[in-house]
CHARMM-style PDB file with segment names, atoms N, HN, CA, C and O in Angstrom:
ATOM      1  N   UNK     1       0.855  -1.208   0.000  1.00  0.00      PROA
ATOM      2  CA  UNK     1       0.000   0.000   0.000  1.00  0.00      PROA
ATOM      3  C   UNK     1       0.887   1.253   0.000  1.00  0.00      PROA
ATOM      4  O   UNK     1       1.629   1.631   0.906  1.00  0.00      PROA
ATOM      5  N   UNK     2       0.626   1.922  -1.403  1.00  0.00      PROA
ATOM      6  HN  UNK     2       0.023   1.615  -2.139  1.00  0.00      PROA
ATOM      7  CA  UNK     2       1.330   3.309  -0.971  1.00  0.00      PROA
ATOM      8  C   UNK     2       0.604   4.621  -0.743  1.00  0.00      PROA
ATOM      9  O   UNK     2      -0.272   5.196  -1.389  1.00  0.00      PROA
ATOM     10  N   UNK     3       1.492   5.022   0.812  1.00  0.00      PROA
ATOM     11  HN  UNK     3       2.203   4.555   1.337  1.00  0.00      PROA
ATOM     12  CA  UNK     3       0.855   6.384   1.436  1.00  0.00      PROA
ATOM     13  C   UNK     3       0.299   7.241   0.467  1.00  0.00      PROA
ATOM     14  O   UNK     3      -0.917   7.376   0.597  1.00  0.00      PROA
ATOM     15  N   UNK     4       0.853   7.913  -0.541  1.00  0.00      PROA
ATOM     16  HN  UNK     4       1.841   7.803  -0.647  1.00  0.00      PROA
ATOM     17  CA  UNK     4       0.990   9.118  -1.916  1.00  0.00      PROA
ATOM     18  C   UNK     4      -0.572   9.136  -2.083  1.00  0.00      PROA
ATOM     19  O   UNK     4      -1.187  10.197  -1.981  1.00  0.00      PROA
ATOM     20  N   UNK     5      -1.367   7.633  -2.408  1.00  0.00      PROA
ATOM     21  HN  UNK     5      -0.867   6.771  -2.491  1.00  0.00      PROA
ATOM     22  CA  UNK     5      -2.390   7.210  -2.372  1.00  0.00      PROA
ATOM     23  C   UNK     5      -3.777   7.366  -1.740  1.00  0.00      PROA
ATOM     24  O   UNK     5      -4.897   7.164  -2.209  1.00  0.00      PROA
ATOM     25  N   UNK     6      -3.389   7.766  -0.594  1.00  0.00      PROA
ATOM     26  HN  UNK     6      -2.479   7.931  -0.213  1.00  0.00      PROA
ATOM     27  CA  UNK     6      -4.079   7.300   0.431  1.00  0.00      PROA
ATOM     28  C   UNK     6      -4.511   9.080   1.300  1.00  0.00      PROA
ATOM     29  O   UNK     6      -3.560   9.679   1.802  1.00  0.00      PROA
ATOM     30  N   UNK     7      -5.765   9.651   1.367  1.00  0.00      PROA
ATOM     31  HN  UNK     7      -6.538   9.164   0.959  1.00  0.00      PROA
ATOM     32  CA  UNK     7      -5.933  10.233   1.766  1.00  0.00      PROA
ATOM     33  C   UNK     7      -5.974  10.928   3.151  1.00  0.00      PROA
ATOM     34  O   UNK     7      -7.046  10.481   3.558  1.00  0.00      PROA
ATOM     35  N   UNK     8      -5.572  11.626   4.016  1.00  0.00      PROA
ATOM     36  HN  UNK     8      -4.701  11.989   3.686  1.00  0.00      PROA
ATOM     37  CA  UNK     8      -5.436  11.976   5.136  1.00  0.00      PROA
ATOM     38  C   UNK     8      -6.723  11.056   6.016  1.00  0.00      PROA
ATOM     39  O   UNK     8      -6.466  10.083   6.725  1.00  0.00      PROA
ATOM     40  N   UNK     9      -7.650  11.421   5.863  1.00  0.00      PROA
ATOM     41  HN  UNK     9      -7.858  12.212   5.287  1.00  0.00      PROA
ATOM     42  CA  UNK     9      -8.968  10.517   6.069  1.00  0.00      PROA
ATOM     43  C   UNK     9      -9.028   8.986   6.307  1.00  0.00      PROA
ATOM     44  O   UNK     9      -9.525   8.547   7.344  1.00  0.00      PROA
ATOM     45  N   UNK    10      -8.632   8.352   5.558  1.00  0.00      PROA
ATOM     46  HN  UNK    10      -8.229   8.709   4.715  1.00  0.00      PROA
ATOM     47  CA  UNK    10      -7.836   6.908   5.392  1.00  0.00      PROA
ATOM     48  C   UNK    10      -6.755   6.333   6.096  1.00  0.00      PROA
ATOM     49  O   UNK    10      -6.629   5.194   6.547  1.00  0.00      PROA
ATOM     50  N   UNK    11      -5.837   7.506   6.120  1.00  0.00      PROA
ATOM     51  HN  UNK    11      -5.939   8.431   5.754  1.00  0.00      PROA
ATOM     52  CA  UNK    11      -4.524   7.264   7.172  1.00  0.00      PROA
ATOM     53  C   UNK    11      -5.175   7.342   8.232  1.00  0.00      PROA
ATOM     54  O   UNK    11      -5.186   6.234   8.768  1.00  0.00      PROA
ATOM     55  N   UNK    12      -5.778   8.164   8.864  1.00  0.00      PROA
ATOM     56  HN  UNK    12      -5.769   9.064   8.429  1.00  0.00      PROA
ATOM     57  CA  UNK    12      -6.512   8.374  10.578  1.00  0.00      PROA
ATOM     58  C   UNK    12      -7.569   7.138  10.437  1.00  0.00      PROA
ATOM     59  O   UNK    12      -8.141   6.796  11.472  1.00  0.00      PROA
ATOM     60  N   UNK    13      -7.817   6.557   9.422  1.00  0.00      PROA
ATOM     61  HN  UNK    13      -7.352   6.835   8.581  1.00  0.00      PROA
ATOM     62  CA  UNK    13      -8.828   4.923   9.499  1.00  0.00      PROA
ATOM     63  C   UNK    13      -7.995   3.991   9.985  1.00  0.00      PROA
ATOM     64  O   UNK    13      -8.094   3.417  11.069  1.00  0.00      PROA
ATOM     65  N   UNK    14      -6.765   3.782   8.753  1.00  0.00      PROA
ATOM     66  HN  UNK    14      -6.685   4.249   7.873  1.00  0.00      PROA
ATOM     67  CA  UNK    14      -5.871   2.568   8.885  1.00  0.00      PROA
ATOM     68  C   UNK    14      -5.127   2.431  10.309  1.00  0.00      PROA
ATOM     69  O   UNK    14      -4.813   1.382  10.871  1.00  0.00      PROA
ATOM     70  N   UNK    15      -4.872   4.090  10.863  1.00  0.00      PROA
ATOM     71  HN  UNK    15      -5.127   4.942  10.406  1.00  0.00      PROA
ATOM     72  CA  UNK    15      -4.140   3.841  12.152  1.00  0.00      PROA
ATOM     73  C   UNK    15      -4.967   3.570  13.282  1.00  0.00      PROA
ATOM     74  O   UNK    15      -4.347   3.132  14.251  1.00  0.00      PROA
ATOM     75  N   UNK    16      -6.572   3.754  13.466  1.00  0.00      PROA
ATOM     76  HN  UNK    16      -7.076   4.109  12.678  1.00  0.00      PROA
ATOM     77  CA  UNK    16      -7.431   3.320  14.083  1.00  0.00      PROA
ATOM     78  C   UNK    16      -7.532   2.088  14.171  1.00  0.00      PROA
ATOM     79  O   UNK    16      -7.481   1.472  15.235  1.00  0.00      PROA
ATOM     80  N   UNK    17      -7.721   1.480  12.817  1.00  0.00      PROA
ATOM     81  HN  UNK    17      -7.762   1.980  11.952  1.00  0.00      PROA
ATOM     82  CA  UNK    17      -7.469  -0.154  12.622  1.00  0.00      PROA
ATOM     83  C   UNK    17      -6.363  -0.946  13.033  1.00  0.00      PROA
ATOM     84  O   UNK    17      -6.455  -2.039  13.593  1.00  0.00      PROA
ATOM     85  N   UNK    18      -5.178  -0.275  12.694  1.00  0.00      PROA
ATOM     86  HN  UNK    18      -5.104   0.613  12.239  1.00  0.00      PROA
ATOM     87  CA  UNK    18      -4.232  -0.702  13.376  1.00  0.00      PROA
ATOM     88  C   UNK    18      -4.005  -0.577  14.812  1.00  0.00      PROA
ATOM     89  O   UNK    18      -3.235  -1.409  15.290  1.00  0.00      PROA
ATOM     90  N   UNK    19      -4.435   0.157  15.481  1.00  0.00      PROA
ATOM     91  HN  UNK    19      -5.061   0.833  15.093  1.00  0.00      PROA
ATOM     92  CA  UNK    19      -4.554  -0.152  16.784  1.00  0.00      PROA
ATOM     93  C   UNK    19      -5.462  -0.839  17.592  1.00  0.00      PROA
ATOM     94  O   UNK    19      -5.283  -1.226  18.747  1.00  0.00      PROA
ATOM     95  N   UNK    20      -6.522  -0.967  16.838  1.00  0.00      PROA
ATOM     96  HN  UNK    20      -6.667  -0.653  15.900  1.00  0.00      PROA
ATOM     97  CA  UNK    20      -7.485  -2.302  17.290  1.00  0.00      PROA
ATOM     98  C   UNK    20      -6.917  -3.351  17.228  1.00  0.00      PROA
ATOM     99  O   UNK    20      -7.046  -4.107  18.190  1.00  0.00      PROA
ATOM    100  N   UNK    21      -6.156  -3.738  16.175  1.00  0.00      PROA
ATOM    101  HN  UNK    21      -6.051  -3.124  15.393  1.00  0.00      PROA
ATOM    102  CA  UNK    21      -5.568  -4.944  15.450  1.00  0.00      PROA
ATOM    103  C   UNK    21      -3.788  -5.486  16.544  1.00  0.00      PROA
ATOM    104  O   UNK    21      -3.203  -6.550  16.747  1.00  0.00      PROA
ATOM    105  N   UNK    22      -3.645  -4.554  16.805  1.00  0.00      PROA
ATOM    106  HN  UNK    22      -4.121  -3.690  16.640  1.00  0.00      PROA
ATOM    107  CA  UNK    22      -2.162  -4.478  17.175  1.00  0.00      PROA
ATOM    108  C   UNK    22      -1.844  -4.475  18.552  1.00  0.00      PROA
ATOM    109  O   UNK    22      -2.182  -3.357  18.940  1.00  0.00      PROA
ATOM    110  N   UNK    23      -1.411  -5.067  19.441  1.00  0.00      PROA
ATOM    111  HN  UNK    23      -1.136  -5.976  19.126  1.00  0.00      PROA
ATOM    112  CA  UNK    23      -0.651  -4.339  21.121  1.00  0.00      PROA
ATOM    113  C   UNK    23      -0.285  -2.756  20.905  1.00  0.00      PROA
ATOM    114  O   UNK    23       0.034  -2.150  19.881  1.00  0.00      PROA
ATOM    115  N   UNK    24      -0.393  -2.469  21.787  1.00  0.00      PROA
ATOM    116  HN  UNK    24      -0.652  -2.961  22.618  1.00  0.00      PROA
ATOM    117  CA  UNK    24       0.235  -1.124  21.889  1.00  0.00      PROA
ATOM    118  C   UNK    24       2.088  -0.896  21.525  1.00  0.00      PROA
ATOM    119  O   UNK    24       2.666   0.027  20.952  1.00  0.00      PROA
ATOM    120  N   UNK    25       2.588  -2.105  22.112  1.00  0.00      PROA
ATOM    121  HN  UNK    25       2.118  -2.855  22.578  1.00  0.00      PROA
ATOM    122  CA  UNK    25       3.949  -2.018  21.692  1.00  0.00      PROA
ATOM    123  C   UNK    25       4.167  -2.119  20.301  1.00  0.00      PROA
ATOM    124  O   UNK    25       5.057  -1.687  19.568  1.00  0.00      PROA
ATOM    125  N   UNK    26       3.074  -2.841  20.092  1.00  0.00      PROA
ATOM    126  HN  UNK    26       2.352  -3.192  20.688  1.00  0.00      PROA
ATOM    127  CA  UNK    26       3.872  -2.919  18.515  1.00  0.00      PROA
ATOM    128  C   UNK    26       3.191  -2.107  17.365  1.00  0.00      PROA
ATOM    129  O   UNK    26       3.433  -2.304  16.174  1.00  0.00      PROA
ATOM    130  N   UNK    27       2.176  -1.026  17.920  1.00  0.00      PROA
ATOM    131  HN  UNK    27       1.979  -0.866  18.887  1.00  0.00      PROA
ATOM    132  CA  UNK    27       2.385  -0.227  17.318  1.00  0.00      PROA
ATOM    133  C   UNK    27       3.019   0.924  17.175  1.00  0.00      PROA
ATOM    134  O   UNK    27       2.944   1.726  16.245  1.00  0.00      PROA
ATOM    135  N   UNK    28       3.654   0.965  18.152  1.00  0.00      PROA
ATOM    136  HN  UNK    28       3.715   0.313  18.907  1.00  0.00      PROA
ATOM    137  CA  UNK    28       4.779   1.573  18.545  1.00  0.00      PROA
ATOM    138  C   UNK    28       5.764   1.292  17.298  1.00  0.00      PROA
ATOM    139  O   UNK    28       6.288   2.184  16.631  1.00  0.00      PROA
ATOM    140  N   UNK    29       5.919  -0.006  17.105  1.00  0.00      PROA
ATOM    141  HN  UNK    29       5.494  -0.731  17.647  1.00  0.00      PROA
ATOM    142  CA  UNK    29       7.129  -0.199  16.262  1.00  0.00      PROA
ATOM    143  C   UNK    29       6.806   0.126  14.318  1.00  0.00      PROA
ATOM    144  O   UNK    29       7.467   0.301  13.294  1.00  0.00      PROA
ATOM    145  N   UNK    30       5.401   0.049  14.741  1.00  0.00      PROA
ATOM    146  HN  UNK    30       4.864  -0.093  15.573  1.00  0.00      PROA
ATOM    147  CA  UNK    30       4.558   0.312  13.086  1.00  0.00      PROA
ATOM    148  C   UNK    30       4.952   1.998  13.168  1.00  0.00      PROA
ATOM    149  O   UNK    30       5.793   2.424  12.377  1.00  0.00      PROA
ATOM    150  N   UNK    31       4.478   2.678  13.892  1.00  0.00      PROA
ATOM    151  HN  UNK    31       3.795   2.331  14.535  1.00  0.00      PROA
ATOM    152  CA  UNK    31       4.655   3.966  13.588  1.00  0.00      PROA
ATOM    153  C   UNK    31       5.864   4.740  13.527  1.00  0.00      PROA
ATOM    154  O   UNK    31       5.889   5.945  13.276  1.00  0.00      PROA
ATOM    155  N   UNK    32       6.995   3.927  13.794  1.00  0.00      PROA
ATOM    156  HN  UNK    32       6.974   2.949  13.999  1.00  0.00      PROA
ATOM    157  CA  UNK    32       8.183   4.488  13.178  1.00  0.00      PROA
ATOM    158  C   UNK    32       8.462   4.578  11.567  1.00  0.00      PROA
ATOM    159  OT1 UNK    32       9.508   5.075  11.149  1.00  0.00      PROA
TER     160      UNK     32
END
């Protein structure tokens, strides 16, 4: 998936999702 793509709107979805989906630590390590 590329960011360029992906609307501000979408990014604040996927990182929602990803933190449902994820421990906290390791999204820690996604958001680097």
């Amino acid at each position: 998936m590329d960011n360029q793509f992906l609307s501000q709107k979408q990014l604040r979805q996927l990182k929602s999702y990803t933190l449902n989906m994820f421990p906290v630590k390791d999204v820690s390590e996604i958001k680097k």
